[in-house]
C-alpha positions in Angstrom: 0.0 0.0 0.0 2.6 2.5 0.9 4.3 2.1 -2.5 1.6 2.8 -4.3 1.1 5.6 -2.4 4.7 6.6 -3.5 4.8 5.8 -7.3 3.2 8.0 -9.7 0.7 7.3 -12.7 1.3 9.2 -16.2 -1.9 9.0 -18.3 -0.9 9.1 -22.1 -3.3 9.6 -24.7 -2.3 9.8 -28.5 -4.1 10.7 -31.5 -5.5 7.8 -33.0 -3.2 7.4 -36.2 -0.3 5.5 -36.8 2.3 8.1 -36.9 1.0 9.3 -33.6 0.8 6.1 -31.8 4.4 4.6 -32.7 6.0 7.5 -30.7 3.4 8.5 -28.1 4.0 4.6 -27.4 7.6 4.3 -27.6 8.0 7.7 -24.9 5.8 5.5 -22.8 8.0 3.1 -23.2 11.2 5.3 -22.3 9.8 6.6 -19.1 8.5 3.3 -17.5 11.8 2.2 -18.5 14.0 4.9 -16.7 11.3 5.1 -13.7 12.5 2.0 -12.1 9.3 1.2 -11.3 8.6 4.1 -9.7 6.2 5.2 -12.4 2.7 3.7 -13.6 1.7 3.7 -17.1 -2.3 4.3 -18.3 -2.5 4.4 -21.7 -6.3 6.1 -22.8 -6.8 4.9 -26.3 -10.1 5.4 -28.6 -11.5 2.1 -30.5 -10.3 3.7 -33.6 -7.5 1.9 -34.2 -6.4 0.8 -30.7 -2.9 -0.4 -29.9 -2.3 -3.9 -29.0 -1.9 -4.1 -25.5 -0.1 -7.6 -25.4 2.5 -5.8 -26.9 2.9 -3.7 -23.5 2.6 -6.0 -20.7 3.4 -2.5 -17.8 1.3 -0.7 -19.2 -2.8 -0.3 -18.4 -5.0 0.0 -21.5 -8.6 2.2 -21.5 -10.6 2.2 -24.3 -12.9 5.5 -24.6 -15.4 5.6 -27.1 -14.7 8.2 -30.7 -17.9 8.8 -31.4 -17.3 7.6 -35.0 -19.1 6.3 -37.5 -18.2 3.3 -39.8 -18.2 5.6 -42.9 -16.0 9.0 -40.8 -13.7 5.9 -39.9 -13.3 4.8 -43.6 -12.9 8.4 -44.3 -10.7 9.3 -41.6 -7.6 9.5 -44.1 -9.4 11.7 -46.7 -9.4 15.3 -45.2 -7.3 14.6 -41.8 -8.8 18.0 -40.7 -11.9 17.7 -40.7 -11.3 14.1 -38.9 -9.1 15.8 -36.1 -11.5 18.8 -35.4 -14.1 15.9 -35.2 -12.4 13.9 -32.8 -11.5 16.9 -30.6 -15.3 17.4 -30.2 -16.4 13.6 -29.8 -14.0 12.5 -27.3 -14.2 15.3 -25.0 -16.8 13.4 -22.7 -15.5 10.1 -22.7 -12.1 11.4 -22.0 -13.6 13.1 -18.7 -15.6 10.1 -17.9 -12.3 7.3 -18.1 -10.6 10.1 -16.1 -12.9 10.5 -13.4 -14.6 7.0 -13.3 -11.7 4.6 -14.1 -8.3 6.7 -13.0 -9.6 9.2 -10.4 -11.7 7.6 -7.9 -9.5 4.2 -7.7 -8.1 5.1 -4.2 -5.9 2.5 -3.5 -3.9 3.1 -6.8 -1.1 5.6 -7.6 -2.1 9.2 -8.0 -1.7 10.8 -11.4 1.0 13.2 -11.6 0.5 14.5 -14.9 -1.1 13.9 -18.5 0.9 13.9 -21.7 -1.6 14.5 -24.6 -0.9 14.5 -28.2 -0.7 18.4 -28.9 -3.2 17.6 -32.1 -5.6 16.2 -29.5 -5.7 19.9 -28.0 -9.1 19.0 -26.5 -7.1 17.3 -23.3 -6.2 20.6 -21.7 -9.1 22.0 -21.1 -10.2 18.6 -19.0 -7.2 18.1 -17.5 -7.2 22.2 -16.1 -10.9 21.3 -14.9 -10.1 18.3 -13.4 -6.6 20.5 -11.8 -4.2 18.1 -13.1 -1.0 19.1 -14.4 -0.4 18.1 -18.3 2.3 18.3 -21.1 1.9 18.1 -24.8 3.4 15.7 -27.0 4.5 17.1 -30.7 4.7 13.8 -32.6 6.0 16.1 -35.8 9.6 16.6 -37.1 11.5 19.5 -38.5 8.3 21.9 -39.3 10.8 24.7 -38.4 13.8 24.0 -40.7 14.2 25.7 -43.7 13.4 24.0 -46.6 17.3 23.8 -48.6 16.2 24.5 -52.4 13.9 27.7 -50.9 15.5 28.7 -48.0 13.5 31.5 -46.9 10.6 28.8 -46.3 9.8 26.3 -43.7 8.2 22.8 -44.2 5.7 23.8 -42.4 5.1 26.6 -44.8 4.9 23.7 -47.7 1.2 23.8 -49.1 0.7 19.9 -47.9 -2.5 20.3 -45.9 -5.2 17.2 -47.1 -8.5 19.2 -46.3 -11.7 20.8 -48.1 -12.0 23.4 -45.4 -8.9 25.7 -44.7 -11.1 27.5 -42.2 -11.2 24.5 -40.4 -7.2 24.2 -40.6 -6.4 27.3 -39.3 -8.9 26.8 -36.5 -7.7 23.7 -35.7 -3.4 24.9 -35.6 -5.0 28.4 -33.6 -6.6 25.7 -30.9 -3.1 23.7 -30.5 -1.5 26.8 -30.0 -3.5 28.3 -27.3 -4.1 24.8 -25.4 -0.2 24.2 -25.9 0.4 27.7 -24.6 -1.5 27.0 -21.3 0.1 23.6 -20.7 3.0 22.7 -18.2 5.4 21.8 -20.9 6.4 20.5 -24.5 7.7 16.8 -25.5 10.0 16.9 -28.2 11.3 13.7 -30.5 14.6 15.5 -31.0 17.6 16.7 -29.2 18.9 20.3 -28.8 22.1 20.3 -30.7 19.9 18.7 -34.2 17.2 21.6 -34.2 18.8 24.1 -31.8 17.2 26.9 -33.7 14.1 25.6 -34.0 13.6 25.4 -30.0 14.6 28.7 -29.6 11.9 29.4 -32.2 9.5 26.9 -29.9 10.3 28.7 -26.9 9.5 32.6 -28.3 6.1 31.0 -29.2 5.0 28.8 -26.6 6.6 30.5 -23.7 6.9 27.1 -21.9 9.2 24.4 -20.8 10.6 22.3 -24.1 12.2 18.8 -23.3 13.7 17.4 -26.3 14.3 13.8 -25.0 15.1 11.6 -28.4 15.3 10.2 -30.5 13.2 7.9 -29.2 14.2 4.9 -31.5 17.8 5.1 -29.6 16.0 4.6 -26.6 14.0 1.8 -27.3 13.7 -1.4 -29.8 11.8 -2.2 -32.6 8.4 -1.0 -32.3 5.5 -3.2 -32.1 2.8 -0.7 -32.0 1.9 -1.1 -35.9 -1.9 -1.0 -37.1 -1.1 -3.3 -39.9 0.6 -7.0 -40.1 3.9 -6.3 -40.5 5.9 -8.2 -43.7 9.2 -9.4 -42.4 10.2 -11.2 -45.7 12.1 -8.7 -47.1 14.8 -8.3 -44.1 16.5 -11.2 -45.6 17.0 -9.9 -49.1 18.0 -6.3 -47.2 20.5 -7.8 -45.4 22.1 -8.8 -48.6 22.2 -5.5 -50.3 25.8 -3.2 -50.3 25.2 -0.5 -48.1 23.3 2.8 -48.9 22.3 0.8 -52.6 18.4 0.4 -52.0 16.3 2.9 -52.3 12.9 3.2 -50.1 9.8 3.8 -50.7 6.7 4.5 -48.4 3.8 7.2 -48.1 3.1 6.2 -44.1 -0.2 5.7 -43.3 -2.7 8.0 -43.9 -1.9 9.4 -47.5 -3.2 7.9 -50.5 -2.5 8.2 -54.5 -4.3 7.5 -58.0 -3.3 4.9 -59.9 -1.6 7.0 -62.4 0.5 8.2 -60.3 1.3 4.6 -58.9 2.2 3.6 -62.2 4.4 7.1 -63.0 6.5 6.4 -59.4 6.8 2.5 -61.3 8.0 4.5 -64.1 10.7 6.6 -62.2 11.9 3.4 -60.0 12.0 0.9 -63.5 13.7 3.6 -65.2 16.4 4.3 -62.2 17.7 0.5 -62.4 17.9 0.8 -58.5 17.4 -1.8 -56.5 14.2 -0.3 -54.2 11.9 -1.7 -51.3 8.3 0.4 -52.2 5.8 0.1 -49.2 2.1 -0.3 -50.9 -0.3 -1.0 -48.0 -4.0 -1.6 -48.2 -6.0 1.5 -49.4 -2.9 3.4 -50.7 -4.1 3.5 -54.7 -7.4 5.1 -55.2 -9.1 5.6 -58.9 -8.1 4.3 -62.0 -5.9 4.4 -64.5 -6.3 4.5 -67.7 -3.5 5.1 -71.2 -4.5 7.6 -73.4 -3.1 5.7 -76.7 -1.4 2.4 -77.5 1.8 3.9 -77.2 1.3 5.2 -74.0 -0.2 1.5 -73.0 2.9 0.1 -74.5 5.5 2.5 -72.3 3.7 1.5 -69.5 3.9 -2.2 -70.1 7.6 -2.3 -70.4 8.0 0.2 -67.0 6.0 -2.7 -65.1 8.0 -5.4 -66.5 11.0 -3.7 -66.0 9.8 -2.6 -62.6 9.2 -6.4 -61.3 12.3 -6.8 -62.3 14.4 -4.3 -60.5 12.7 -4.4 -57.2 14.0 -7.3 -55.6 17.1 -8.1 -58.0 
């Protein structure tokens, strides 16, 4: 009993999407590991694709309820702000609920000393101020303030990239991470000071709060096991055979998707560079159809494909 009165609880909660999980996981991971013990892990998760938790055996899993529907699910990687805006409205109340009902009024385990929320999911810090418990956001995001080398007075976050019908809604959406960010006790960072020195300084002027830049976090810890999809191992073997820094790698994560023509114009590139290449083309990645606008075109795409299955795995 006294121990538990002594160790501490951290409540993570992550933004439901696979680039958010894998390091909202693995800094769960890095501070149950350097606690000693003296730290308990609760990870609040929403059904939307929910971590494993076989996969973390110290760690408590709660599910809360998104609020979505089959079809915003399906859609969640089509405009990613609309989905975020949505699920910083739906998961307000079930957030407060696991808090209160399921972390909160369990006496006889350790107190929570703080929250560390995704900084997209900005929604936390309001409920964590009403509920008076301290909390620190998480930015899961890399390098948004270095310059971008072929135009250097831009910044990659300055890059038009944003996926969304509503640009209203985006601006809202960064204006709300801000402020919550702003009135928080502190800022994770997957970096370290001497990598993005200036962009810390920058994080500092703006935020006015503590930064803790505490990776990277894949130095800390081993090969993650948090992935939403099965995982293909069979290529490690051929990998492991290739000269250093000779194969060249492909992937568009998790969220963003292509047409098929420009599938078949990345084939092109790849057949075309007589590189050796590992491409990454999960489930849902090619949308639409593709079609050649003449038999010559048909017949320059033929040959890329055939000479495409030939260089990826020669």
């Amino acid at each position: 009993m006294d121990e538990q009165r002594h160790r501490r609880r951290l409540v993570l909660f992550s933004c439901p999407l696979q680039g958010h999980i894998n390091p909202m996981l693995q800094l769960a991971t890095i501070l149950h590991s350097h606690s000693k013990g003296a730290l308990s892990i609760t990870i609040i998760h929403t059904h939307f694709n929910s971590p494993n938790p076989s996969n973390y055996p110290n760690f408590t899993f709660l599910p809360i309820s998104d609020g979505l529907s089959q079809s915003q699910r399906k859609s969640s990687t089509e405009d990613l702000v609309a989905f975020g805006t949505l699920l910083n409205l739906s998961c307000v109340n079930p957030f407060r609920d696991c808090l209160v009902n399921k972390i909160l009024s369990q006496k006889h385990e350790p107190q929570v000393g703080c929250i560390i929320y995704d900084s997209t999911m900005h929604f936390t810090q309001p409920v964590a101020d009403s509920l008076q418990l301290p909390c620190i956001g998480f930015r899961t995001k890399s390098e948004l303030e270095a310059p971008v080398r072929e135009l250097p007075p831009l910044k990659v976050k300055d890059l038009p990239v944003v996926k969304t019908h509503n640009l209203e809604a985006f601006y809202q959406l960064v204006a709300d991470m801000i402020k919550q960010t702003k009135a928080s006790a502190g800022l994770i960072v997957n970096s370290f000071e001497s990598l993005d020195q200036s962009a810390f300084q920058l994080l500092s002027q703006e935020f006015a709060v503590p930064i803790f830049p505490i990776g990277p976090f894949r130095k800390f810890v081993p090969a993650s096991s948090s992935s939403l999809l099965t995982q293909d191992q069979s290529c490690i073997s051929w990998l492991n055979k290739q000269p250093p820094s000779s194969v060249v790698y492909i992937s568009f994560g998790s969220a963003a998707s292509i047409s098929e023509a420009q599938l078949v114009e990345i084939a092109m590139g790849l057949a075309n560079s007589e590189q050796s290449f590992l491409w990454v083309i999960r489930s849902g990645l090619v949308v639409g159809s593709c079609r050649p606008n003449n038999d010559k075109d048909k017949t320059k795409m033929t040959s890329s494909l055939n000479s495409f299955h030939k260089n990826s795995m020669k």
